[in-house]
matplotlib code that plots the C-alpha trace (Angstrom):
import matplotlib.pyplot as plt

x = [16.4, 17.1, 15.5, 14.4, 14.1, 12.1, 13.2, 11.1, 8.6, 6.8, 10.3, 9.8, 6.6, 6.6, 7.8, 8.8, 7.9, 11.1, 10.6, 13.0, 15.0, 14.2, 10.4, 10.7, 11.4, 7.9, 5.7, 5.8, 5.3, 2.7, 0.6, 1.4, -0.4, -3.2, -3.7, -3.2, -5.7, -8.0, -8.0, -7.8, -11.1, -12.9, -12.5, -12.7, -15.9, -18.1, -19.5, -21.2, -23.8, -24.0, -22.5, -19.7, -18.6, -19.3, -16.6, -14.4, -13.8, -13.2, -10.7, -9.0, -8.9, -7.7, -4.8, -3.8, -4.3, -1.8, 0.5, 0.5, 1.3, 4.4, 6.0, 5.7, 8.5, 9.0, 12.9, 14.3, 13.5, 10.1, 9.5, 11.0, 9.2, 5.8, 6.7, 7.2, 4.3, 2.1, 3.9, 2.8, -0.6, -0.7, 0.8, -1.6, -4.6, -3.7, -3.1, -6.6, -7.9, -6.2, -6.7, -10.3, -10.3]
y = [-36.5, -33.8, -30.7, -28.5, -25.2, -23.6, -20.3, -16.8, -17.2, -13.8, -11.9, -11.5, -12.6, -10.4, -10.9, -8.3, -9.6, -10.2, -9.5, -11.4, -8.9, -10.2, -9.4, -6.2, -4.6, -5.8, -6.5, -2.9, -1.1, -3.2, -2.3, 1.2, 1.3, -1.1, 1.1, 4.5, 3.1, 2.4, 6.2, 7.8, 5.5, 6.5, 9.9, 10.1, 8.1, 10.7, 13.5, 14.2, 11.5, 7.7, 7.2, 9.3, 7.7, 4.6, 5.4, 7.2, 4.0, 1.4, 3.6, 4.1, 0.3, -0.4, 2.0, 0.7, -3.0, -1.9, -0.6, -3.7, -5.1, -3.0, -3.7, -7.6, -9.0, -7.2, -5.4, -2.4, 0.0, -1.0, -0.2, 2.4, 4.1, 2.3, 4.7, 7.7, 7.5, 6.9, 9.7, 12.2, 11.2, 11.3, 14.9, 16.5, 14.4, 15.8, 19.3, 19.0, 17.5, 19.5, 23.1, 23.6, 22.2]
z = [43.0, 40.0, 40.6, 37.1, 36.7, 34.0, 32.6, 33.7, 30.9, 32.6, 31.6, 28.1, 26.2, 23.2, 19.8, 17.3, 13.7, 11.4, 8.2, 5.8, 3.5, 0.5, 0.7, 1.5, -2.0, -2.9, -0.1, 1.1, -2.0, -2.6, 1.0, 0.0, -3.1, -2.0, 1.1, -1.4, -3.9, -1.4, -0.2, -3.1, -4.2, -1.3, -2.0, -5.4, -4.8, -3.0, -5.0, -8.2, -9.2, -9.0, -12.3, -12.2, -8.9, -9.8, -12.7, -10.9, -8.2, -11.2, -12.8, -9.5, -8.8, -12.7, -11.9, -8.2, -9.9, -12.4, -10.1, -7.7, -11.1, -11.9, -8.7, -8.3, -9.6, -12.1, -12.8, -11.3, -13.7, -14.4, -10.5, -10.8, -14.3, -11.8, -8.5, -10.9, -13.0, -9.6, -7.9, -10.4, -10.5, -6.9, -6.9, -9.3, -7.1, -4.0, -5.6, -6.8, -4.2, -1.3, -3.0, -2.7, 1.1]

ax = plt.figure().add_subplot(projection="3d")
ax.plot(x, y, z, "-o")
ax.set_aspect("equal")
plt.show()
C-alpha cells in the first residue's frame, strides 16, 4: 500500500500579482490619469453654480479622455509631449487650487 503526502497548503496561500513588463508602460499611466481626472473633476466640480460645474467636469473628462488617448499605444514622444502637457496643467491647478487653502 502507497502512502501520499500532500504538500502544507496552510504554508503559503498568498499570491503577489505579476504584472507582465510589457503592460506596464501603458496600463499605469493610464490608472494615473483616470484616477487624476477623476480628482481633479470632483474638485473642480464643487463651487460656483450648476452650470459652471457642470462645465467645468466635461472639460475635465474631455482632457483626461485625451490623455488616456495620448498614452495608449501611441510612440515615445507622443507620451512624452502627453506627460508634459498634463504635468503643467496639473502644476498651475494645484497652484491654484492649493494657494487659497
Amino acid at each position: 500500500m502507497a502512502v501520499t503526502t500532500r504538500p502544507d497548503q496552510s504554508a503559503s496561500t498568498t499570491r503577489l500579482v505579476h504584472i507582465p513588463p510589457q503592460l506596464l508602460p501603458t496600463r499605469l499611466p493610464a490608472l494615473a490619469i483616470l484616477v487624476a481626472g477623476v480628482a481633479v473633476a470632483f474638485l473642480v466640480g464643487r463651487d460656483g453654480s450648476s452650470i459652471w460645474q457642470a462645465g467645468r467636469v466635461v472639460a475635465t473628462a474631455v482632457i483626461a479622455a485625451a490623455a488616456l488617448h495620448g498614452v495608449g499605444w501611441q510612440p515615445r514622444w507622443v507620451r512624452g509631449l502627453v506627460a508634459f502637457s498634463v504635468g503643467v496643467v496639473a502644476t498651475a491647478m494645484g497652484v491654484g487650487i492649493g494657494l487659497p487653502h
